[in-house]
Each structure stands twice: as C-alpha cells, then as structure tokens.
PDB file of N, CA, C and O in Angstrom:
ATOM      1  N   UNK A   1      17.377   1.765  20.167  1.00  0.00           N
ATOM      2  CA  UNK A   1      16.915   3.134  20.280  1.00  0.00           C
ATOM      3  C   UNK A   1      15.490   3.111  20.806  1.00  0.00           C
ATOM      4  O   UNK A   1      14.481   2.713  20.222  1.00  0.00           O
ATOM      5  N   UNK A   2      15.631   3.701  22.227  1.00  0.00           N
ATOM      6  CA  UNK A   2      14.152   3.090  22.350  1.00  0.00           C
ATOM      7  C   UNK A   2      13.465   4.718  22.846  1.00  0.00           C
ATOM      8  O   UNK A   2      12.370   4.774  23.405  1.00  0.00           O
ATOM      9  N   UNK A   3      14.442   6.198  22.486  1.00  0.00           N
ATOM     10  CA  UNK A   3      13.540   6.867  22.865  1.00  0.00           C
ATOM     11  C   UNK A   3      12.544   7.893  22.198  1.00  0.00           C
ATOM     12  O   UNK A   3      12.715   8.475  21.127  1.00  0.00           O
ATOM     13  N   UNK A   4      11.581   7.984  22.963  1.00  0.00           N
ATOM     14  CA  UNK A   4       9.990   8.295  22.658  1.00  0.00           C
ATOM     15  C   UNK A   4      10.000   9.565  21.813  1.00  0.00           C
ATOM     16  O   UNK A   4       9.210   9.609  20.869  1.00  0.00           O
ATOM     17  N   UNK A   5      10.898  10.724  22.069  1.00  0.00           N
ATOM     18  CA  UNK A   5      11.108  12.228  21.391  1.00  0.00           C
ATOM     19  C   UNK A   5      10.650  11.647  19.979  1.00  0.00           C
ATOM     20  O   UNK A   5      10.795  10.476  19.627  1.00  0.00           O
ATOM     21  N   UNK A   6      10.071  12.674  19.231  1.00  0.00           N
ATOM     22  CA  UNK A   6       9.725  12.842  17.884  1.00  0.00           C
ATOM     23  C   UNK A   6      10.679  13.443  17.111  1.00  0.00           C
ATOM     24  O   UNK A   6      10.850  14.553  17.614  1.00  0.00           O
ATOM     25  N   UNK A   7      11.321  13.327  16.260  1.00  0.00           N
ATOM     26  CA  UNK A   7      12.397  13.644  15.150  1.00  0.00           C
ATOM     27  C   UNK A   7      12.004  14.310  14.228  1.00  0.00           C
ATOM     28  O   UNK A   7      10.973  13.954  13.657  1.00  0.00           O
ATOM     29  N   UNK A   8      12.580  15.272  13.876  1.00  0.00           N
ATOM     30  CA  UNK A   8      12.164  16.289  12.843  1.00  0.00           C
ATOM     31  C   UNK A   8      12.952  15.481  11.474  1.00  0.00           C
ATOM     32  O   UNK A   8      14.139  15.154  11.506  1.00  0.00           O
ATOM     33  N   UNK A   9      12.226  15.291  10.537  1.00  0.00           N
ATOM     34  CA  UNK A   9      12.522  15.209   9.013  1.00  0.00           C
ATOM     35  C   UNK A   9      12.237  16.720   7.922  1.00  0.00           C
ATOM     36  O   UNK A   9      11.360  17.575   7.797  1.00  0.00           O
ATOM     37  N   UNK A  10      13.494  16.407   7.325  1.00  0.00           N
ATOM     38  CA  UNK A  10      13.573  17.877   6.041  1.00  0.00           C
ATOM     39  C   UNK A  10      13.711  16.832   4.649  1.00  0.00           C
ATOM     40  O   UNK A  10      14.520  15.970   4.306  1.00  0.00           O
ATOM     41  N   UNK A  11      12.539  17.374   4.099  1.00  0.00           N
ATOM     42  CA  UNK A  11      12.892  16.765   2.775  1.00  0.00           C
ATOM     43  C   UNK A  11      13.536  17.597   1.812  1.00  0.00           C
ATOM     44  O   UNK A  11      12.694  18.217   1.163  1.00  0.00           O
ATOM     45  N   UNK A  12      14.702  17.846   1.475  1.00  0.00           N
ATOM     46  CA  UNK A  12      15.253  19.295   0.491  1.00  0.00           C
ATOM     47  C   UNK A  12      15.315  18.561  -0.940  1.00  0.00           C
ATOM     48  O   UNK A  12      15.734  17.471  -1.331  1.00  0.00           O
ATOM     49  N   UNK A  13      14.681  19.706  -1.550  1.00  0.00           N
ATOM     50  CA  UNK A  13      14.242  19.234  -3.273  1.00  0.00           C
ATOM     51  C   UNK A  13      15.485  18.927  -4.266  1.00  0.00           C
ATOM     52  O   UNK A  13      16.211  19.706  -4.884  1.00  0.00           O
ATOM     53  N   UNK A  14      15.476  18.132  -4.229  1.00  0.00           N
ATOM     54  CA  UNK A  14      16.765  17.513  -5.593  1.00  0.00           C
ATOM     55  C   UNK A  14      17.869  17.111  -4.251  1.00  0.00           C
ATOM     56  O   UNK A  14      18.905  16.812  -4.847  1.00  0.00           O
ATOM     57  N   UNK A  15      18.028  17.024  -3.363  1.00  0.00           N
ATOM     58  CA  UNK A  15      18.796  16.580  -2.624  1.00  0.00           C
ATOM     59  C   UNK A  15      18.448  15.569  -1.378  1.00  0.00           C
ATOM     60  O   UNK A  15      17.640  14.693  -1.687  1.00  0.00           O
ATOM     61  N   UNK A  16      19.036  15.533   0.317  1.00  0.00           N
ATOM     62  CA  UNK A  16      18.895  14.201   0.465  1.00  0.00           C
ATOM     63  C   UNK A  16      17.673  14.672   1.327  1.00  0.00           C
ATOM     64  O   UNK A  16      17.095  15.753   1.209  1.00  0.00           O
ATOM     65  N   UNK A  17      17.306  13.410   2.445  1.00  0.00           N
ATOM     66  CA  UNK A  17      15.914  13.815   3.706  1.00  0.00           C
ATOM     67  C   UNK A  17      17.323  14.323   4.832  1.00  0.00           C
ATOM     68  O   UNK A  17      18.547  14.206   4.793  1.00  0.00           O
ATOM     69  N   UNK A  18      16.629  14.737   5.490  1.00  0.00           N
ATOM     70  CA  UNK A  18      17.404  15.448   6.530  1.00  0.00           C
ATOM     71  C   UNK A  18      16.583  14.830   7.765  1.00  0.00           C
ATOM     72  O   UNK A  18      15.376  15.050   7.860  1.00  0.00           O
ATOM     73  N   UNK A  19      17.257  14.068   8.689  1.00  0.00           N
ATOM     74  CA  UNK A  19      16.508  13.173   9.942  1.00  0.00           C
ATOM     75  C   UNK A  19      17.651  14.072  11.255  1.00  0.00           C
ATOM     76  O   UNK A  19      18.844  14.378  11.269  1.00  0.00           O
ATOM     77  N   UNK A  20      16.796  14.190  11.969  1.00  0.00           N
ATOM     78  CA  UNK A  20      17.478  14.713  13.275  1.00  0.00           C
ATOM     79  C   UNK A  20      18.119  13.006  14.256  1.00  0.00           C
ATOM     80  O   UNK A  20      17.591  11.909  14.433  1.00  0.00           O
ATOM     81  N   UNK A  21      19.356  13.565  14.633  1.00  0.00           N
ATOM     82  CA  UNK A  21      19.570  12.010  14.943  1.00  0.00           C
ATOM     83  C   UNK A  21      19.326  11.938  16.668  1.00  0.00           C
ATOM     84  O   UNK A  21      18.673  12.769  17.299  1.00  0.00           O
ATOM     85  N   UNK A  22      20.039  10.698  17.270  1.00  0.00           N
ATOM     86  CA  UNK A  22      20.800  10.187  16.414  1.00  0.00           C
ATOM     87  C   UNK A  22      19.141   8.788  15.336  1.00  0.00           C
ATOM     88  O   UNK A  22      17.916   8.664  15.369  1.00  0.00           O
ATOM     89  N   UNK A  23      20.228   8.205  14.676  1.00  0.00           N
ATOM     90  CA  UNK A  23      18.922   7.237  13.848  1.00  0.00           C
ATOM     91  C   UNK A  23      19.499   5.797  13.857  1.00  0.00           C
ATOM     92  O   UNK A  23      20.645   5.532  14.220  1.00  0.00           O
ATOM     93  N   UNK A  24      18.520   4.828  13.387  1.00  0.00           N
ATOM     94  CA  UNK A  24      18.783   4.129  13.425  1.00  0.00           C
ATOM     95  C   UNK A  24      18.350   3.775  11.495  1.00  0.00           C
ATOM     96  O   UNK A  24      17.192   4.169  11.357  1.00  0.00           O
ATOM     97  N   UNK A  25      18.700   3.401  10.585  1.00  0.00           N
ATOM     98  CA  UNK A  25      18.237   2.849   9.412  1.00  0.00           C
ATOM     99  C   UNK A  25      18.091   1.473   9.160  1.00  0.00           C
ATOM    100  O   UNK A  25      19.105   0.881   9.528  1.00  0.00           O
ATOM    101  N   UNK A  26      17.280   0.758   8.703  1.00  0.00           N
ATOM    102  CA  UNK A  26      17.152  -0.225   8.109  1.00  0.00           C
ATOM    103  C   UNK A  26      16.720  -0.409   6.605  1.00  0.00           C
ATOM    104  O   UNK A  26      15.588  -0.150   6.195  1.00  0.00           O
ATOM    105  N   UNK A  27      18.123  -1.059   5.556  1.00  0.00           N
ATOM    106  CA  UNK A  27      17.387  -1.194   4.296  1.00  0.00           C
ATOM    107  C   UNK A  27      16.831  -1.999   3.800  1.00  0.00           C
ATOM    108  O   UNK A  27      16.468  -2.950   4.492  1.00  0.00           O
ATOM    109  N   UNK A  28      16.443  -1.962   2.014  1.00  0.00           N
ATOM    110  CA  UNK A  28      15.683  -3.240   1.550  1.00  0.00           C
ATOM    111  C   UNK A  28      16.156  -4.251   2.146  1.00  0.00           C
ATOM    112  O   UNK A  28      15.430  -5.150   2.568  1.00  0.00           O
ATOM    113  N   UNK A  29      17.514  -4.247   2.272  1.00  0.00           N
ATOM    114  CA  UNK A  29      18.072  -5.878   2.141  1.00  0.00           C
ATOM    115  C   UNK A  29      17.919  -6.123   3.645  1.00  0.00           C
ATOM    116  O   UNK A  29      18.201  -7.316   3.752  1.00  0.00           O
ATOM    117  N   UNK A  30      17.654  -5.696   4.765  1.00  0.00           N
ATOM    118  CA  UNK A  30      17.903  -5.775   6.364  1.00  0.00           C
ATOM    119  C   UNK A  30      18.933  -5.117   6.755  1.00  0.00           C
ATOM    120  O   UNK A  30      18.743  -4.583   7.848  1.00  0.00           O
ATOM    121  N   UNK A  31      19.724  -4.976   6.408  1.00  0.00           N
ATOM    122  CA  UNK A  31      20.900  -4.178   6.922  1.00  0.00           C
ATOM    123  C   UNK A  31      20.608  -2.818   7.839  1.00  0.00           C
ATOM    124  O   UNK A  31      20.269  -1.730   7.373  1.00  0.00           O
ATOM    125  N   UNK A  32      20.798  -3.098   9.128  1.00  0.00           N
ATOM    126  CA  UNK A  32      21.011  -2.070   9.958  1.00  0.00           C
ATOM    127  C   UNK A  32      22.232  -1.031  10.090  1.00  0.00           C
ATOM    128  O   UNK A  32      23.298  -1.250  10.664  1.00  0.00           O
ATOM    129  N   UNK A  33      21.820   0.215   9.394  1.00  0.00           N
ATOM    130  CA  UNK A  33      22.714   1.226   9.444  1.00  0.00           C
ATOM    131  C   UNK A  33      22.399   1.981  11.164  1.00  0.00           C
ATOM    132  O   UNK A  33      21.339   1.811  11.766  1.00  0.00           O
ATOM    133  N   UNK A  34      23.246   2.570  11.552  1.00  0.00           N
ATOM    134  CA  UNK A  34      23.143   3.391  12.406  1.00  0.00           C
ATOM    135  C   UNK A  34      24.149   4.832  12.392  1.00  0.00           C
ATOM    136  O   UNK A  34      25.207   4.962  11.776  1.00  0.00           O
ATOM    137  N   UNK A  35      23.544   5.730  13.165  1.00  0.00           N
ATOM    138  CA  UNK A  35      24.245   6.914  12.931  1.00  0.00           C
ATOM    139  C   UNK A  35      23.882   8.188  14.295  1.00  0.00           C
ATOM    140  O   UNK A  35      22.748   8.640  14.453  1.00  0.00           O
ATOM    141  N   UNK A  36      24.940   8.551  15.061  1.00  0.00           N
ATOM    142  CA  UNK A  36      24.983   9.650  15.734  1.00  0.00           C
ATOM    143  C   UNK A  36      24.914  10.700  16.028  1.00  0.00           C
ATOM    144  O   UNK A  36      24.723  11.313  17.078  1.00  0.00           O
ATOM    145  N   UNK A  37      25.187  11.079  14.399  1.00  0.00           N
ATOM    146  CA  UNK A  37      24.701  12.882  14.165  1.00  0.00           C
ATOM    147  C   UNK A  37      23.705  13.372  14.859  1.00  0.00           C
ATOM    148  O   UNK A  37      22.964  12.699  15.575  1.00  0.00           O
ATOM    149  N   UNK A  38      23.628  14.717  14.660  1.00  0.00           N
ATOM    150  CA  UNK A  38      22.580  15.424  15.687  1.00  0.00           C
ATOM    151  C   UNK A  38      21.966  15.553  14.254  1.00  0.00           C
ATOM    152  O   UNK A  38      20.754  15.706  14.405  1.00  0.00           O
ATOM    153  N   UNK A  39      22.315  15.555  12.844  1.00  0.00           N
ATOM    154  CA  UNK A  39      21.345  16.017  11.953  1.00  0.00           C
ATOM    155  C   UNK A  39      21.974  14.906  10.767  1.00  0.00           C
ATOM    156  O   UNK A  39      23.180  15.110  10.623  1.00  0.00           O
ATOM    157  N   UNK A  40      21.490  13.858   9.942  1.00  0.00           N
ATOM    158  CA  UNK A  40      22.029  12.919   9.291  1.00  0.00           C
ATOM    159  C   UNK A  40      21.154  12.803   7.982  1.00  0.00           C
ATOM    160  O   UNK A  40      19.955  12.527   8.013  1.00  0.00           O
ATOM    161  N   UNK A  41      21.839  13.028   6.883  1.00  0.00           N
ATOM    162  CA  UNK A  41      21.671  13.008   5.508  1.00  0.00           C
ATOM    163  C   UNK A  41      21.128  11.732   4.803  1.00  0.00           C
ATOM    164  O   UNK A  41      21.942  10.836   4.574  1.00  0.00           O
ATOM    165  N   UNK A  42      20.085  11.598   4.508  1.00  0.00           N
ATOM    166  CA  UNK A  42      19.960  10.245   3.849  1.00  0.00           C
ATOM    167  C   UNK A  42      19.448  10.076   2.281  1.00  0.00           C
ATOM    168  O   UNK A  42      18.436  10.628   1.849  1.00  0.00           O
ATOM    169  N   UNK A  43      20.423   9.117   1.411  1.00  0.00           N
ATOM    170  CA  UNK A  43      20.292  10.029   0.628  1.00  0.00           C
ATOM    171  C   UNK A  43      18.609   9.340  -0.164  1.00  0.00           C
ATOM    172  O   UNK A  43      17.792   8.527   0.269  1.00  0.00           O
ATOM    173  N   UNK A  44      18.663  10.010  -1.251  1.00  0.00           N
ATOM    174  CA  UNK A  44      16.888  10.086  -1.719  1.00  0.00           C
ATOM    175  C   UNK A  44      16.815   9.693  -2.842  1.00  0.00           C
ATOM    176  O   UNK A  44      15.707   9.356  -3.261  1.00  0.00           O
ATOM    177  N   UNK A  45      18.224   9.589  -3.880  1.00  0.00           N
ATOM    178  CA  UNK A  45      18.624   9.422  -5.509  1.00  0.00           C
ATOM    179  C   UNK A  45      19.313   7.693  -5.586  1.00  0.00           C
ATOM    180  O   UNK A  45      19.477   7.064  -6.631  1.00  0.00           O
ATOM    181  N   UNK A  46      19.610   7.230  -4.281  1.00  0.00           N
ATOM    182  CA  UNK A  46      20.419   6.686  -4.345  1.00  0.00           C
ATOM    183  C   UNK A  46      21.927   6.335  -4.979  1.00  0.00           C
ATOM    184  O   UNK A  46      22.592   5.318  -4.782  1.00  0.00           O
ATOM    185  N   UNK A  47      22.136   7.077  -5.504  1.00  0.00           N
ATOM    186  CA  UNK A  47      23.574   7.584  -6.428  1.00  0.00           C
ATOM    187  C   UNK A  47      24.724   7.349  -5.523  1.00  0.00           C
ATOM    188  O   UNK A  47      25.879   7.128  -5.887  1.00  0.00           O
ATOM    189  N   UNK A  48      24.236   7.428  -4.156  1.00  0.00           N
ATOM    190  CA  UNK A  48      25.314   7.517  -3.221  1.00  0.00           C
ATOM    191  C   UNK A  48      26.284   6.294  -2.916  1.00  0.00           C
ATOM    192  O   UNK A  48      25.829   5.166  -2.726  1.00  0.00           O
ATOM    193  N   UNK A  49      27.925   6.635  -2.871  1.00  0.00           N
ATOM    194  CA  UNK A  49      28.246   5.518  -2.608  1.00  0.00           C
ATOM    195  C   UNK A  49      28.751   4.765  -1.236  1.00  0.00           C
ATOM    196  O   UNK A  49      29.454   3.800  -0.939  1.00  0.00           O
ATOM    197  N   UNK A  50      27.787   6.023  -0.418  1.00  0.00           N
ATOM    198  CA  UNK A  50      27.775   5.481   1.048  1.00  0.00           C
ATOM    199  C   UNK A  50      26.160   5.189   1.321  1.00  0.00           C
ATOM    200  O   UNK A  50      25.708   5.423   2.442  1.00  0.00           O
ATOM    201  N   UNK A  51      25.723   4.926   0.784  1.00  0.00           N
ATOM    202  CA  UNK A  51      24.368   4.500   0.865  1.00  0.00           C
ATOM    203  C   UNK A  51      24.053   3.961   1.822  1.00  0.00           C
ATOM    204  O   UNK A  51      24.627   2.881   1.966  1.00  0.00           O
ATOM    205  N   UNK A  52      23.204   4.287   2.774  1.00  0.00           N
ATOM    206  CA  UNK A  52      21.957   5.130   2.917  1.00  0.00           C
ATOM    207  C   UNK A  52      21.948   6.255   2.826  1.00  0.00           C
ATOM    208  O   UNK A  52      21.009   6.945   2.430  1.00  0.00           O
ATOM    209  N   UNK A  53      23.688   6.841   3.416  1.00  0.00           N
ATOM    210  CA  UNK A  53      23.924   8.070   3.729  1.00  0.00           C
ATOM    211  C   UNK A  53      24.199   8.900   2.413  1.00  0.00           C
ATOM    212  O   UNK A  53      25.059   8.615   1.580  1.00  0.00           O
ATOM    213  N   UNK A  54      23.365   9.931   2.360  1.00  0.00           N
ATOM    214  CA  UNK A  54      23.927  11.306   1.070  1.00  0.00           C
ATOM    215  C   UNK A  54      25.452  11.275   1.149  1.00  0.00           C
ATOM    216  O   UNK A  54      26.088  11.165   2.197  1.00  0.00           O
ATOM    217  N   UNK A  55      25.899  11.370   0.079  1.00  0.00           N
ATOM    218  CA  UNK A  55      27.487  11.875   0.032  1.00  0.00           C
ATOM    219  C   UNK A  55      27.661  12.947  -1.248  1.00  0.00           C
ATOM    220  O   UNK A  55      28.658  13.204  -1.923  1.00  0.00           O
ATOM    221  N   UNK A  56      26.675  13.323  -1.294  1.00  0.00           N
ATOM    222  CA  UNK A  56      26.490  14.697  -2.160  1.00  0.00           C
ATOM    223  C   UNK A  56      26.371  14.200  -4.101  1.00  0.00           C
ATOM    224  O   UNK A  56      26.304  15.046  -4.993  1.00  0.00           O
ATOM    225  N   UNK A  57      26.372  13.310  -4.242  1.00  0.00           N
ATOM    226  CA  UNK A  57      26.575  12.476  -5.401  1.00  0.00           C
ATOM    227  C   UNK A  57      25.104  13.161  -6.356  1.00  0.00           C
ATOM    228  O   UNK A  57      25.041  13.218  -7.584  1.00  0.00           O
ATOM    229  N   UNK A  58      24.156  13.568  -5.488  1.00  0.00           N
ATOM    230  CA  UNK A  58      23.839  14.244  -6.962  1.00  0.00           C
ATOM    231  C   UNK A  58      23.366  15.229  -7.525  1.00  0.00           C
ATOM    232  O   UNK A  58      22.453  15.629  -8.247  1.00  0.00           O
ATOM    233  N   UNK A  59      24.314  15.521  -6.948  1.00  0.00           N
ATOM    234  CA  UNK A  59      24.987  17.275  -7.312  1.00  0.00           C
ATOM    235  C   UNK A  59      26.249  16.749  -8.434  1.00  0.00           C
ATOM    236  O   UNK A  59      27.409  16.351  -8.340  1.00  0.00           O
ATOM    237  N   UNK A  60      25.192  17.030  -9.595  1.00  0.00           N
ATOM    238  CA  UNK A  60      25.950  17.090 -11.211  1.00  0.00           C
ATOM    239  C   UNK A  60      26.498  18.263 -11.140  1.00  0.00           C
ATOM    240  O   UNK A  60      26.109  19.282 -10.570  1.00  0.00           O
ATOM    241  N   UNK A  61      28.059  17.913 -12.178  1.00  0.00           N
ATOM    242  CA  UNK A  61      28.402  19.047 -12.917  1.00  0.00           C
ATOM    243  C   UNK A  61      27.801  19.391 -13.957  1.00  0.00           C
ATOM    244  O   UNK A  61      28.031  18.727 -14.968  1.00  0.00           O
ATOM    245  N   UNK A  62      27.082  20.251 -14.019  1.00  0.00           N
ATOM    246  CA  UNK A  62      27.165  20.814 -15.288  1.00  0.00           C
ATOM    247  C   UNK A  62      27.385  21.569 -16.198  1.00  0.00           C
ATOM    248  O   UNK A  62      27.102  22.702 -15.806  1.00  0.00           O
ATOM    249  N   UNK A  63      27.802  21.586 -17.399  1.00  0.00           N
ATOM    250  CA  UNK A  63      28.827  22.504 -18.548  1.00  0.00           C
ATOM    251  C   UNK A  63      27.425  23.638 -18.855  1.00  0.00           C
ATOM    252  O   UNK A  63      26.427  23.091 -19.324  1.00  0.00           O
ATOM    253  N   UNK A  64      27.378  24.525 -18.710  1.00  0.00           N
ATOM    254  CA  UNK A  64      26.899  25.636 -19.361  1.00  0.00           C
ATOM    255  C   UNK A  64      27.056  25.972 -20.967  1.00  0.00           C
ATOM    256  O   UNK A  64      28.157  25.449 -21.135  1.00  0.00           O
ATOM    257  N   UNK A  65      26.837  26.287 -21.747  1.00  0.00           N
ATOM    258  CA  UNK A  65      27.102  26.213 -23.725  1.00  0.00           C
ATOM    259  C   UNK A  65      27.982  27.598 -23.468  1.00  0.00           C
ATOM    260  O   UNK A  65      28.953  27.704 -24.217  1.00  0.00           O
ATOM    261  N   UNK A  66      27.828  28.420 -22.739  1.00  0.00           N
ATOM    262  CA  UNK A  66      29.019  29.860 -22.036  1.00  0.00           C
ATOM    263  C   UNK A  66      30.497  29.583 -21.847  1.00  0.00           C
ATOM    264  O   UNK A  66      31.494  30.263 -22.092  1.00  0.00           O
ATOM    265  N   UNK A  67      30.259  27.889 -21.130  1.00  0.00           N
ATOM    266  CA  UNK A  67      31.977  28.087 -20.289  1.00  0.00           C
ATOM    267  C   UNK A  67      32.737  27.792 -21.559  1.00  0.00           C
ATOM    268  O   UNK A  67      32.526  27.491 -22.734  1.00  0.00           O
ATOM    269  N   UNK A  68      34.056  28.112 -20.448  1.00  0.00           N
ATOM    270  CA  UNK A  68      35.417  28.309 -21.483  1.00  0.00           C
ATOM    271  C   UNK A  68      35.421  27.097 -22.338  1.00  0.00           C
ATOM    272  O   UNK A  68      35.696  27.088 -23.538  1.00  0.00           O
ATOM    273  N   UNK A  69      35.014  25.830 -21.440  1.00  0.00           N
ATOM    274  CA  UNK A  69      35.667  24.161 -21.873  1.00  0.00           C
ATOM    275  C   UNK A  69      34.660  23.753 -23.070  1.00  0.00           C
ATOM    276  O   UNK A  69      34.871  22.812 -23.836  1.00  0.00           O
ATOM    277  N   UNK A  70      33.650  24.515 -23.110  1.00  0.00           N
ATOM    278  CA  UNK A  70      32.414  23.947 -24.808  1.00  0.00           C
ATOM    279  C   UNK A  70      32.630  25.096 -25.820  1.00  0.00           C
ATOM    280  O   UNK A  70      31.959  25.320 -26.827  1.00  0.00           O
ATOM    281  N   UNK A  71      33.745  25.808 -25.334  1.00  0.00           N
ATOM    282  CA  UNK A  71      33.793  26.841 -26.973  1.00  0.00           C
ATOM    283  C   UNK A  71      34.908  26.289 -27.005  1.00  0.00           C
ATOM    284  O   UNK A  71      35.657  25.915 -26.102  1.00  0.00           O
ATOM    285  N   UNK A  72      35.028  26.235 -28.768  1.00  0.00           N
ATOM    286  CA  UNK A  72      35.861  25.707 -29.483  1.00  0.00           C
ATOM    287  C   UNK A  72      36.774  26.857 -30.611  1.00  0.00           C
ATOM    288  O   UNK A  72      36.500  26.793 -31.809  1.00  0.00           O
ATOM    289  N   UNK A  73      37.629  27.668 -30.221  1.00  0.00           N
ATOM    290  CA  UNK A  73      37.839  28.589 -31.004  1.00  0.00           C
ATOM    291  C   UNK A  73      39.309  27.949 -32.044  1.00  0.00           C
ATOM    292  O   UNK A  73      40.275  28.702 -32.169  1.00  0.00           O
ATOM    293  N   UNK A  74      39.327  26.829 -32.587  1.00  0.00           N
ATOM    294  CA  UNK A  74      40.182  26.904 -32.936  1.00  0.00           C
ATOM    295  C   UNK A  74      39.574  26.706 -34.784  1.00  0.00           C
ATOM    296  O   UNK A  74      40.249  26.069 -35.592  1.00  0.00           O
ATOM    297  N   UNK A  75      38.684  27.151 -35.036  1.00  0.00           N
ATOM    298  CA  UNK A  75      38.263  27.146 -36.612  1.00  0.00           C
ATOM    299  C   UNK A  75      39.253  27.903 -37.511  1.00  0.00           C
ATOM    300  O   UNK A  75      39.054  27.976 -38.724  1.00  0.00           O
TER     301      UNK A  75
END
C-alpha cells in the first residue's frame, strides 16, 4: 500500500476505530492483516473473534431487573 491520501479514523465510544480503507494491519505478533473495505472496523476491546476486525462482540446483553426472564412469579 503505498498510497499517499490521508485516511480518516472514527473512534466510536464503547465500540470499534473506524479506518477508511482500504488498510493494511499489522499485529503484536507480526501478522499482516489486510482489508478492502471502503470503511473497516477494528476492533478496540479485543473480545473479537475475528481479531483485528470488530465483529460486534462487545455489545453485551444485558437483563434489565424489568424484563420478563428476572421476575420470578412463581412464590
């Protein structure tokens, strides 16, 4: 990848960086990822199990003390 254009990065809060592509990644270990997208997710929690890439992993469920599944009406 050798061209000169400047790439816009989005950092979105609790979720992944947002790199305009296409990109090239390199991780701790050396491993060269690459990727084509015009806009490519990377993730920031590492949770992911496509790692480098976000795969939405951390985006918890979570139970509300409201929903149906944590009341217990059978007393």
């Amino acid at each position: 990848m050798t061209e000169a254009r400047s790439r816009r990065v989005t950092i979105v809060p609790n979720g992944p960086v947002l790199v305009e592509g296409p990109v090239e990644l390199v991780t701790d270990d050396g491993v060269t990822h690459t990727s084509d997208r015009f806009v490519v997710a990377v993730c920031a929690c590492r949770r992911s199990k496509r790692y480098p890439f976000c795969d939405t992993s951390h985006r918890r469920r979570v139970r509300s003390d409201d929903s149906p599944e944590s009341q217990d009406d059978s007393r």
